[in-house]
ZALOVO-229695 format. One record per residue (C-alpha): x, y, z; chain; residue in three letters; residue number from 0. Coordinates in steps of 0.2 Angstrom, whole numbers. Layout:
<site east="X" north="Y" up="Z" c="A" r="ALA" k="NUM"/>
...
END
This chain:
<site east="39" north="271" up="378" c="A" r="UNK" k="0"/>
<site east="40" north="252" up="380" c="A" r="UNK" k="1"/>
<site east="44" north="244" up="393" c="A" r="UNK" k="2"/>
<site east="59" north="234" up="397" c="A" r="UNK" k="3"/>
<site east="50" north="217" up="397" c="A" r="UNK" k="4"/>
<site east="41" north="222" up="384" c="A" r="UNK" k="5"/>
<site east="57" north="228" up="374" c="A" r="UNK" k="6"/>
<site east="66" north="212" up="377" c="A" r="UNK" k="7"/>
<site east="54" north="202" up="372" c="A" r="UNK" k="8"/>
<site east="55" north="212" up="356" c="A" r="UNK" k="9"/>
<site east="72" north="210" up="356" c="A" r="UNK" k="10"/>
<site east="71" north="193" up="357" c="A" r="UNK" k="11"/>
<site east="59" north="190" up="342" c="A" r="UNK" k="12"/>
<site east="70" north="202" up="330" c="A" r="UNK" k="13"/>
<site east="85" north="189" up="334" c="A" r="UNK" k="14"/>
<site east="75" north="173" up="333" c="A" r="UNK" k="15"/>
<site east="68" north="180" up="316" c="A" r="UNK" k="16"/>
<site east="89" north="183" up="311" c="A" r="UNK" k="17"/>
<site east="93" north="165" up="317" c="A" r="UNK" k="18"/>
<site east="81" north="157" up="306" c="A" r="UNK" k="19"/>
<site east="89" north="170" up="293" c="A" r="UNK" k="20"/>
<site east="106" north="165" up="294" c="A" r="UNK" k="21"/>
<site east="103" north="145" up="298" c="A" r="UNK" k="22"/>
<site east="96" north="145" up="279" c="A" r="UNK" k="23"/>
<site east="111" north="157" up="271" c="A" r="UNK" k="24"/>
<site east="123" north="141" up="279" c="A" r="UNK" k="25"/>
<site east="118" north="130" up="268" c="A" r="UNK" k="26"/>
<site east="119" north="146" up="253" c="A" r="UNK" k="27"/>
<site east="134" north="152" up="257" c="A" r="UNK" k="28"/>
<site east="140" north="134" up="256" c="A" r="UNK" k="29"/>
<site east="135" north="131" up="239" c="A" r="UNK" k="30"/>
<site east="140" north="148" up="234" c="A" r="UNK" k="31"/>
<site east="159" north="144" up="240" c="A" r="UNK" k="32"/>
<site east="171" north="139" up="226" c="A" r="UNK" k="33"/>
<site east="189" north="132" up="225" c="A" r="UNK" k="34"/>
<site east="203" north="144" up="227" c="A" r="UNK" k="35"/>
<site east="212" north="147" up="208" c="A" r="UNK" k="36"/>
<site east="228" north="155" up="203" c="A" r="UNK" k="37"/>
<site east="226" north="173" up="210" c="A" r="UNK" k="38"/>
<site east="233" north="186" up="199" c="A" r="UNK" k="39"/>
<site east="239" north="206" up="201" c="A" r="UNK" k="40"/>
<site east="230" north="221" up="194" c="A" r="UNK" k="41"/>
<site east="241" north="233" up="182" c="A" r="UNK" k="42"/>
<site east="248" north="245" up="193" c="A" r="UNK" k="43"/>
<site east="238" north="263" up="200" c="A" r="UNK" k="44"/>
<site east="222" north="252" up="198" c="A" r="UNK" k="45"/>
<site east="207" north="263" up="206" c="A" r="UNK" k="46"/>
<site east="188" north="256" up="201" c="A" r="UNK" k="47"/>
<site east="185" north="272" up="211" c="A" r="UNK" k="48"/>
<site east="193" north="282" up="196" c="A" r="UNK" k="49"/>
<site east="190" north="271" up="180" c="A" r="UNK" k="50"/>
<site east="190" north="253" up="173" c="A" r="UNK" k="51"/>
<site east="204" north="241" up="179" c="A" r="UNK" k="52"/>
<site east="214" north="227" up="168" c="A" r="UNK" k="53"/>
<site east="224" north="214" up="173" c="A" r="UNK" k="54"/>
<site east="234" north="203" up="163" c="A" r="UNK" k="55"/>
<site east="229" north="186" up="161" c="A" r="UNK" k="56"/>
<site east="242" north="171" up="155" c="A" r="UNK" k="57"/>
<site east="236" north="169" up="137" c="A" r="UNK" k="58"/>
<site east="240" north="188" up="134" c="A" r="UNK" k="59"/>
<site east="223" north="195" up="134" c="A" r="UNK" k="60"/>
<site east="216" north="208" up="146" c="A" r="UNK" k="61"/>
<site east="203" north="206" up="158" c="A" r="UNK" k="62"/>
<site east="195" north="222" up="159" c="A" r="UNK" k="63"/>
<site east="184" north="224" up="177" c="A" r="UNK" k="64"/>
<site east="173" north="242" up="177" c="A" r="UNK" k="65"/>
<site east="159" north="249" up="191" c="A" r="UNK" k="66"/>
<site east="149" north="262" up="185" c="A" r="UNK" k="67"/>
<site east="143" north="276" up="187" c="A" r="UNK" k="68"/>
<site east="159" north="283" up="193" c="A" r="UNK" k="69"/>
<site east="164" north="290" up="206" c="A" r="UNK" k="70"/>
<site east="157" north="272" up="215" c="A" r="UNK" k="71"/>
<site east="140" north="277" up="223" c="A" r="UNK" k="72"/>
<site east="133" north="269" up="241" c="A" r="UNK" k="73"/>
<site east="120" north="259" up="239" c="A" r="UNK" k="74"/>
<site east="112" north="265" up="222" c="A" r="UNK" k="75"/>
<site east="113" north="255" up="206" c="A" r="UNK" k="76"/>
<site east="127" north="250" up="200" c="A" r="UNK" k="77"/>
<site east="133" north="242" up="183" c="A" r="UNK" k="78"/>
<site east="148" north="227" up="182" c="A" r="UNK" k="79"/>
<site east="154" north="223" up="169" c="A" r="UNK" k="80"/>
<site east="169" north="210" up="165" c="A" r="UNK" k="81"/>
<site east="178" north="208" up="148" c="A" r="UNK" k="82"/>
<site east="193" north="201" up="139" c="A" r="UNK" k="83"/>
<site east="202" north="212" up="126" c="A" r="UNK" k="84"/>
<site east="214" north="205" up="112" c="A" r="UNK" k="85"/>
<site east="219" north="191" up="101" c="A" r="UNK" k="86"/>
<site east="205" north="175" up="101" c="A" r="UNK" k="87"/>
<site east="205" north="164" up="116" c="A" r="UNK" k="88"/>
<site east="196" north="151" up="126" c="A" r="UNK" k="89"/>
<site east="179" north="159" up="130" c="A" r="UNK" k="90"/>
<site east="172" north="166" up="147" c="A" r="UNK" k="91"/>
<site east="166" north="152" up="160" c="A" r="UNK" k="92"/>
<site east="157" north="155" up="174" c="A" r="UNK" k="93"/>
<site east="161" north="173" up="181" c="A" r="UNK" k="94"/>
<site east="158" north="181" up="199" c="A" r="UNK" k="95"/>
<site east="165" north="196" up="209" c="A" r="UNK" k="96"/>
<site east="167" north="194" up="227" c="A" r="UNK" k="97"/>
<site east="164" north="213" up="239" c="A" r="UNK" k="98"/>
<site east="175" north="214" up="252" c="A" r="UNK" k="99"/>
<site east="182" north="226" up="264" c="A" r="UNK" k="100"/>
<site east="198" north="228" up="259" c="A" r="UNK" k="101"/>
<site east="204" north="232" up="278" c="A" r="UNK" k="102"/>
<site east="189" north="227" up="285" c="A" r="UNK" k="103"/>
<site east="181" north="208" up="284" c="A" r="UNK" k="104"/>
<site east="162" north="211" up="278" c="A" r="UNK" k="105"/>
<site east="158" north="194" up="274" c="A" r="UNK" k="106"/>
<site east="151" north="185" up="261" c="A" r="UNK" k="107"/>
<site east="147" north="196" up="245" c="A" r="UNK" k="108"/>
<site east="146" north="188" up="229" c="A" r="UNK" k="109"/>
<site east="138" north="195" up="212" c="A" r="UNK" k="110"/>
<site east="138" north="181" up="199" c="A" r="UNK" k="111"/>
<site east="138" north="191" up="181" c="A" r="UNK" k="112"/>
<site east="127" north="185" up="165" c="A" r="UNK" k="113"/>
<site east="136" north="180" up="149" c="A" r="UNK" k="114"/>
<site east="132" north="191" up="137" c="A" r="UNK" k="115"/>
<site east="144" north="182" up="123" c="A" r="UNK" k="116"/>
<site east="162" north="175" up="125" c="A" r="UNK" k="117"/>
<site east="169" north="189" up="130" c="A" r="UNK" k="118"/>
<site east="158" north="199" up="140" c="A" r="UNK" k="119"/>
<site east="149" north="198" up="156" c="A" r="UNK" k="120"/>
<site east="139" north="209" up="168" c="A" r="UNK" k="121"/>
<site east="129" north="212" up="183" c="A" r="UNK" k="122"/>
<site east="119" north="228" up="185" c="A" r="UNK" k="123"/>
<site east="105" north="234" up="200" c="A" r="UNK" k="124"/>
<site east="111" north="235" up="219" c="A" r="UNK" k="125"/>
<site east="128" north="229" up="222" c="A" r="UNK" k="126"/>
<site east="133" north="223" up="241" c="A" r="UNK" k="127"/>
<site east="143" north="239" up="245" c="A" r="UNK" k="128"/>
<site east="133" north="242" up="257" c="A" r="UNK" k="129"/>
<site east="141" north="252" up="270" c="A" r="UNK" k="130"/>
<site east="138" north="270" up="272" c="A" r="UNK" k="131"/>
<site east="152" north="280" up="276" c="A" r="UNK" k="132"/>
<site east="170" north="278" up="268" c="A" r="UNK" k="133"/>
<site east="176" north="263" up="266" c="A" r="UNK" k="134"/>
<site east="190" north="256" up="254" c="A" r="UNK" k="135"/>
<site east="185" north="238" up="246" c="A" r="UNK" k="136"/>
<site east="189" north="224" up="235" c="A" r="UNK" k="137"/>
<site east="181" north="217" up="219" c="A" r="UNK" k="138"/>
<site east="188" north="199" up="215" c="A" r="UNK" k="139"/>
<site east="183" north="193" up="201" c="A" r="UNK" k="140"/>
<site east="184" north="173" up="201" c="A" r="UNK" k="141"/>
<site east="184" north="167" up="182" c="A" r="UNK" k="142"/>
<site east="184" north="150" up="175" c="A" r="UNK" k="143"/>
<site east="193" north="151" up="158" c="A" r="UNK" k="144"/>
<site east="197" north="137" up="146" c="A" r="UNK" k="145"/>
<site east="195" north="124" up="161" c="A" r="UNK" k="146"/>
<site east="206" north="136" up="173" c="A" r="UNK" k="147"/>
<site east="200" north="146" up="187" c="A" r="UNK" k="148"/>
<site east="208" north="163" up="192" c="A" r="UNK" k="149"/>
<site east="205" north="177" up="206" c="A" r="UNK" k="150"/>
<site east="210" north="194" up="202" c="A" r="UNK" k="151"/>
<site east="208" north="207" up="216" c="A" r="UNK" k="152"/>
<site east="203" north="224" up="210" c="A" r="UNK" k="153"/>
<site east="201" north="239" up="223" c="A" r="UNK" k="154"/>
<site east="190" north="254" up="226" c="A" r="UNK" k="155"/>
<site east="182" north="265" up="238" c="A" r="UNK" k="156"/>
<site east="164" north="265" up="243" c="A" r="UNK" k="157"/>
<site east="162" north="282" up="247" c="A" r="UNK" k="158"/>
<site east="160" north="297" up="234" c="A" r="UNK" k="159"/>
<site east="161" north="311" up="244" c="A" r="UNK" k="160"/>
<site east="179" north="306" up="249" c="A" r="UNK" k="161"/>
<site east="195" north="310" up="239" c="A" r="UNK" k="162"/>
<site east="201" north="296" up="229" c="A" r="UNK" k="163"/>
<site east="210" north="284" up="239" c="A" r="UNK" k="164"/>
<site east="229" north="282" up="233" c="A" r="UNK" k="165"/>
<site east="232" north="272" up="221" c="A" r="UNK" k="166"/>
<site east="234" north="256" up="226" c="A" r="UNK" k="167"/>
<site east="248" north="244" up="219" c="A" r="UNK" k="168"/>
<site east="254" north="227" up="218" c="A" r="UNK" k="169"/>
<site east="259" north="224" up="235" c="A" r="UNK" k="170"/>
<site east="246" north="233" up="241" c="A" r="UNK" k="171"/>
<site east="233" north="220" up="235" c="A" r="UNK" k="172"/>
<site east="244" north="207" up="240" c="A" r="UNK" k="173"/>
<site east="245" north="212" up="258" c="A" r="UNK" k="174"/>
<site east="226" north="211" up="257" c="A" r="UNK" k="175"/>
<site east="225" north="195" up="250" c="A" r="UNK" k="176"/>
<site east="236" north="189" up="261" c="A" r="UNK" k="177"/>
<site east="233" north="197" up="280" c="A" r="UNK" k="178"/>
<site east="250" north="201" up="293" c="A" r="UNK" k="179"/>
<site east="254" north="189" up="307" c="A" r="UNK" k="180"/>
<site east="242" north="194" up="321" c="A" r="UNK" k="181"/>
<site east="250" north="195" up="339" c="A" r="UNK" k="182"/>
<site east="234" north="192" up="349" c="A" r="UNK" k="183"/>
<site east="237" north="194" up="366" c="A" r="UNK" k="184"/>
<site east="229" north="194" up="385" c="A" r="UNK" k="185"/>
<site east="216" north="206" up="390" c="A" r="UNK" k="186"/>
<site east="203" north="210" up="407" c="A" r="UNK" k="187"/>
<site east="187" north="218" up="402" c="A" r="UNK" k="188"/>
<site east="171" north="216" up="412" c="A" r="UNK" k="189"/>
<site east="155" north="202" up="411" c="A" r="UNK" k="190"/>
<site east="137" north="203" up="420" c="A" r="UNK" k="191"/>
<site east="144" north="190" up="433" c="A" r="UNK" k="192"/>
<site east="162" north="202" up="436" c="A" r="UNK" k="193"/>
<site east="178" north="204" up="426" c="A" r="UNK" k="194"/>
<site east="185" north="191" up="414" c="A" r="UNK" k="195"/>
<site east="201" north="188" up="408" c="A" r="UNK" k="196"/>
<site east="210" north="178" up="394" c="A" r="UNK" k="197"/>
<site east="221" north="169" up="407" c="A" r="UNK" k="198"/>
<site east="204" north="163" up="417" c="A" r="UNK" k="199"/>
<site east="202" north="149" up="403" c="A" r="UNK" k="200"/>
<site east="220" north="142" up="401" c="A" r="UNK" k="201"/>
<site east="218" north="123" up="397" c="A" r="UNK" k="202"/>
<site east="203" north="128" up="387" c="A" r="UNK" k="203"/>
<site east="201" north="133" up="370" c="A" r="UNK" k="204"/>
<site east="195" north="149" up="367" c="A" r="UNK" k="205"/>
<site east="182" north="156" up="351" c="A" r="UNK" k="206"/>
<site east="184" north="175" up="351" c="A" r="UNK" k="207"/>
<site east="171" north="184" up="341" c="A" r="UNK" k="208"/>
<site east="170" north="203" up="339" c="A" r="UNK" k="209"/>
<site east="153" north="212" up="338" c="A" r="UNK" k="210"/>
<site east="137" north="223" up="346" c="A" r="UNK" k="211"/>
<site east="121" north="216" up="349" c="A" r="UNK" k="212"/>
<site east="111" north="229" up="339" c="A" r="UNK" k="213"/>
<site east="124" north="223" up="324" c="A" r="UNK" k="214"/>
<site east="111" north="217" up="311" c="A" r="UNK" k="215"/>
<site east="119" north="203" up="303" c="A" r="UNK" k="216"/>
<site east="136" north="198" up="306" c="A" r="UNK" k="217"/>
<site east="135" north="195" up="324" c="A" r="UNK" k="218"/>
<site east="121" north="184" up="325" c="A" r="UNK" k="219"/>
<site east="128" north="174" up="313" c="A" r="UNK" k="220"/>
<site east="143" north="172" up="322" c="A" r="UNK" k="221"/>
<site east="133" north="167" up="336" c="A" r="UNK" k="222"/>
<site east="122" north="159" up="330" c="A" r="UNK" k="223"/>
<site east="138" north="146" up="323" c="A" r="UNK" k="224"/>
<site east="146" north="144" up="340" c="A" r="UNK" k="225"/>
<site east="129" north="143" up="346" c="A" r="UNK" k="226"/>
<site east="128" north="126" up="337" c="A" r="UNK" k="227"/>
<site east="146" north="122" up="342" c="A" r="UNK" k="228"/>
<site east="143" north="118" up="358" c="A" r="UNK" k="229"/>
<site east="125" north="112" up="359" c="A" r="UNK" k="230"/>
<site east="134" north="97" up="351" c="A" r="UNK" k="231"/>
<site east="145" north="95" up="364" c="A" r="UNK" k="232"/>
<site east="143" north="83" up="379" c="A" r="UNK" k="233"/>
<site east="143" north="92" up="396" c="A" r="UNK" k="234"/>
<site east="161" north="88" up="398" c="A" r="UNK" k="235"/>
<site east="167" north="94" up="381" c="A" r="UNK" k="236"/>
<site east="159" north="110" up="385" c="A" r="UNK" k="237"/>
<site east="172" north="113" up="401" c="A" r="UNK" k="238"/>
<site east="185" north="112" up="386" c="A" r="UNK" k="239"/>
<site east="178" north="126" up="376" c="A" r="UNK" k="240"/>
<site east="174" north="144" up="380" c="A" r="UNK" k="241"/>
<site east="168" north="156" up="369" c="A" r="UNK" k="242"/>
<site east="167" north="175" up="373" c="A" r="UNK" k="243"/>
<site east="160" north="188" up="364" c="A" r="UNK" k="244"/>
<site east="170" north="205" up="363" c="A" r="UNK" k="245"/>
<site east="157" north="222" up="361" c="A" r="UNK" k="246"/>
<site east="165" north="233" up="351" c="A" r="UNK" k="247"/>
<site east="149" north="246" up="355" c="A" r="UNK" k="248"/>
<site east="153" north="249" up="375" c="A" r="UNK" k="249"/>
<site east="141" north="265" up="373" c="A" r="UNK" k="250"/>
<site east="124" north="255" up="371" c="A" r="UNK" k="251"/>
<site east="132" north="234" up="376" c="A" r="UNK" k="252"/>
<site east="131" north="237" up="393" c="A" r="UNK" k="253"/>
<site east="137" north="219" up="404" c="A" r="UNK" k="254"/>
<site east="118" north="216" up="407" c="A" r="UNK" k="255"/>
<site east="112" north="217" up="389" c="A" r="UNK" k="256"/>
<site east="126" north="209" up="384" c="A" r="UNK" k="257"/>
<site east="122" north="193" up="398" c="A" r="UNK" k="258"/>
<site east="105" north="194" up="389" c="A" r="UNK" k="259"/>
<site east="109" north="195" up="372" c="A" r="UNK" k="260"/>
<site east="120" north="180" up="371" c="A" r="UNK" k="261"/>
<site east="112" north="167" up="384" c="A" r="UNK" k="262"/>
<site east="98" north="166" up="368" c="A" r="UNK" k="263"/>
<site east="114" north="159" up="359" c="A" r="UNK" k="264"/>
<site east="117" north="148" up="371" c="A" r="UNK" k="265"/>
<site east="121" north="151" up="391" c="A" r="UNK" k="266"/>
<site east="139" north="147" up="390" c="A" r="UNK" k="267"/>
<site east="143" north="163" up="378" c="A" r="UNK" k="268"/>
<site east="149" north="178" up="389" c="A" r="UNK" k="269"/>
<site east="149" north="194" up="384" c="A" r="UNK" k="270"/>
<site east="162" north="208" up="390" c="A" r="UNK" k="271"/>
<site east="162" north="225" up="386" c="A" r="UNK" k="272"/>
<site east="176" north="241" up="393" c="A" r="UNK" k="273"/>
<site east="180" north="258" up="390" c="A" r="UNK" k="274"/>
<site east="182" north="263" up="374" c="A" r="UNK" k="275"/>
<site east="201" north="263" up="376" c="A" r="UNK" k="276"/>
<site east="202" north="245" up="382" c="A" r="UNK" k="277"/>
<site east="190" north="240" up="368" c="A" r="UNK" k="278"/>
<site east="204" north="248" up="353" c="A" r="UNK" k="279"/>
<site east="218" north="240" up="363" c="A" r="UNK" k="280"/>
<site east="209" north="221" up="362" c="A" r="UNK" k="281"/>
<site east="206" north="225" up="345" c="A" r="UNK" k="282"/>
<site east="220" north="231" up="339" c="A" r="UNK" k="283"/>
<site east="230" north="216" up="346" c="A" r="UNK" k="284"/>
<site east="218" north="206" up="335" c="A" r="UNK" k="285"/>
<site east="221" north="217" up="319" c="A" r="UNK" k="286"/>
<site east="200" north="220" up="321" c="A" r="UNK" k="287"/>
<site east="193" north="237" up="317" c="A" r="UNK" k="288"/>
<site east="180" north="243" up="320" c="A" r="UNK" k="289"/>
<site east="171" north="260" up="316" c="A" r="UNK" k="290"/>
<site east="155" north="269" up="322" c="A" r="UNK" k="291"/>
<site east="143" north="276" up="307" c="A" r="UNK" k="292"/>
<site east="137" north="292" up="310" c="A" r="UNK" k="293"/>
<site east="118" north="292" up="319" c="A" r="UNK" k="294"/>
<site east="102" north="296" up="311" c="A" r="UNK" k="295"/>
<site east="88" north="306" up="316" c="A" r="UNK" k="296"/>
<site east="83" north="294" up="330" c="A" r="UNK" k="297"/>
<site east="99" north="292" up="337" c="A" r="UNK" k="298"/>
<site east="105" north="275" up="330" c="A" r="UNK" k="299"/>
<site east="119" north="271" up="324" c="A" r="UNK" k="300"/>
<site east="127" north="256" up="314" c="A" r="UNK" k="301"/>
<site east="148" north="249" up="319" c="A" r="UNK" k="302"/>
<site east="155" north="242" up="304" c="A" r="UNK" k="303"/>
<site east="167" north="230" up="312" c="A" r="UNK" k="304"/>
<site east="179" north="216" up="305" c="A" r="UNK" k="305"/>
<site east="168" north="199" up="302" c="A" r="UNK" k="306"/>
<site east="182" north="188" up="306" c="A" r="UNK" k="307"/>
<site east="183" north="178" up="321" c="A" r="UNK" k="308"/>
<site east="199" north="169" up="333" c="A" r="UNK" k="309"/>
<site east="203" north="154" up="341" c="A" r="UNK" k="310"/>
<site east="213" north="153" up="356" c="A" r="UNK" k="311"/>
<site east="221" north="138" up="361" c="A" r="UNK" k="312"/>
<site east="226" north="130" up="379" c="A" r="UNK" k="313"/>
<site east="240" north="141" up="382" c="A" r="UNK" k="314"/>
<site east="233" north="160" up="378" c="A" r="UNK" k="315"/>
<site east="241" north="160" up="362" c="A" r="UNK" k="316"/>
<site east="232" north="165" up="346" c="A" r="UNK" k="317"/>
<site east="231" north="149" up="333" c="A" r="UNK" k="318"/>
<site east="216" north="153" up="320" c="A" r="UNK" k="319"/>
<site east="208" north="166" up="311" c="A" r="UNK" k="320"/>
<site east="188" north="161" up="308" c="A" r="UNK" k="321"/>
<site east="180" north="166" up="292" c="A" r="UNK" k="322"/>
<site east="167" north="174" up="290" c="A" r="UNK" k="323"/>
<site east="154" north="166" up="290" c="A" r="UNK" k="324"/>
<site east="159" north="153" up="302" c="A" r="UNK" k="325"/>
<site east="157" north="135" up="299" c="A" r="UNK" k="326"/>
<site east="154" north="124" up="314" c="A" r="UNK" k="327"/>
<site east="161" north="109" up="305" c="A" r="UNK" k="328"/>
<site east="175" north="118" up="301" c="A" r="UNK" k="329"/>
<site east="178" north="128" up="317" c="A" r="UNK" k="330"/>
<site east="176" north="109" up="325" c="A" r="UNK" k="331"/>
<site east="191" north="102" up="314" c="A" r="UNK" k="332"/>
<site east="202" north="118" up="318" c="A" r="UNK" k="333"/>
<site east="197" north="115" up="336" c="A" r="UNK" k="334"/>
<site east="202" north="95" up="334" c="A" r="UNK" k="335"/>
<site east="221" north="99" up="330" c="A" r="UNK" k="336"/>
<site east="221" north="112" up="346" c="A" r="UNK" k="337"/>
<site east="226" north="105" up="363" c="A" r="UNK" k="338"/>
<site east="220" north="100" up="373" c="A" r="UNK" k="339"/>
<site east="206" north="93" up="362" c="A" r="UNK" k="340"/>
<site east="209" north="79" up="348" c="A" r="UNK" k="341"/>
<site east="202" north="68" up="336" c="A" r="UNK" k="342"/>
<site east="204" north="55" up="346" c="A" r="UNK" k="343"/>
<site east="197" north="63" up="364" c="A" r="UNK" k="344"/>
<site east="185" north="70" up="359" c="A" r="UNK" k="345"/>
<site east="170" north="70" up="345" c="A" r="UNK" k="346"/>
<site east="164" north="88" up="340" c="A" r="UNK" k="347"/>
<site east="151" north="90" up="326" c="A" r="UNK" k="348"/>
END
């Protein structure tokens, strides 16, 4: 058995090694980003889970999105193919499909499909649906077509051995694409150093990030960001900014590894954990969810867990919603229009 030096050291090497990981996937998923087009709606009782979807677009024709082999299989090969059906038109551009929980922010996943003529594309090998329990998703297609780009969310679920997921409609994607109004909301959970409450930091503003420290990916990314946040800041910017990480695994993130596995972020990042109950209440005022995988042989276990990430401003009330994966540039211009930092006090990154 290793000891615990020995393991923290060990521990300490796996998240150097994911740092240098996701410093590099910055600069990728910057260039991978694309602008926002006109987003269009699915027919109605669309199901990729079930068969191939369509969607209308504005010249008439039908953009036909299919995942096979059907049911949707976890993390086997999978074929995607897009394709427009009817009368002659402007042909296919540059075509992607974004992966996306559709409940649950996973991050960046995007397949870029090969043009196989004007109206045909596809992608085939392992597709991001990574996860491996149920979970219900969204395929976007982003399409440039005739100088015009277009983002049509298609749903589906992940997970073959669940019964079809209902059928999902028009205002069901809609409400995806476009989250509810989150309430946030004050909350006590404990730190290394004692307990730690949202109202301890009024007059600063506050980046709230959701995760584990055994999370593989998403987290130290996360961290990683506000990590270089505020090693740009002087001394005295730093007193303005807080951030605080949120486990949602209290059975392994105890306060102490939680002390430990954010200071290699940086020192001023604490890490709270609480009773399961007190963990779902935060959460839930947050609209993060968050769910354990069943364990393997060994006993480990994955959570998958929203990606997305808050800011708090000077009075305790909830002013952001962070993407995933976080930009410190553009957390820093969010953070500008936030009292009590501005443009003009300060200079962030």
């Amino acid at each position: 058995m290793l000891s615990p030096s020995r393991r923290l050291l060990l521990d300490a090497a796996l998240i150097l090694s994911l740092v240098l990981i996701v410093v590099a996937g910055y600069r990728y998923a910057n260039s991978q980003r694309t602008e926002a087009g006109n987003t269009l709606i699915p027919e109605a009782n669309c199901n990729l889970h079930r068969s191939a979807c369509a969607a209308v677009l504005p010249d008439g024709r039908k953009l036909i999105l299919s995942i096979t082999p059907r049911p949707i299989p976890v993390v086997q090969p999978m074929q995607l193919e897009v394709r427009l059906d009817g009368k002659a038109g402007a042909p296919l551009g540059k075509v992607e499909v974004d992966f996306a929980g559709k409940s649950m922010n996973m991050g960046f996943n995007r397949v870029t499909l090969t043009t196989v003529d004007g109206s045909h594309a596809k992608a085939e090998g392992n597709l991001p649906v990574c996860v491996t329990g149920r979970m219900d998703w969204l395929a976007t297609v982003l399409l440039e077509l005739d100088g015009k780009r277009f983002n049509i969310p298609f749903p589906f679920s992940s997970d073959p051995e669940a019964p079809v997921p209902a059928q999902a409609t028009a205002d069901d994607t809609l409400a995806a694409a476009q989250p509810p109004t989150l309430q946030g909301g004050d909350f006590t959970l404990l730190s290394a150093a004692g307990p730690v409450s949202l109202q301890d930091y009024r007059g600063r503003v506050v980046w709230l990030i959701f995760g584990y420290t055994y999370c593989p990916d998403i987290c130290p990314t996360s961290l990683a960001a506000a990590g270089q946040l505020l090693a740009a800041l002087s001394p005295e910017e730093q007193q303005k900014v807080q951030v605080i990480f949120v486990s949602v695994d209290p059975e392994r993130d105890t306060p102490q590894r939680l002390q430990e596995y954010t200071r290699f972020f940086h020192p001023a990042i604490i890490g709270v954990t609480g009773g399961p109950e007190q963990i779902a209440a935060v959460a839930k005022h947050y609209g993060v969810i968050h769910t354990r995988q069943p364990a393997d042989a060994h006993g480990n276990y994955a959570v998958d867990h929203t990606a997305s990430s808050f800011l708090i401003g000077a009075d305790g009330l909830l002013a952001a919603k962070v993407g995933h994966p976080p930009m410190p540039a553009e957390v820093a211009a969010k953070i500008r229009t936030l009292p009590p930092l501005s443009s003009q006090e300060r200079k962030l990154p």
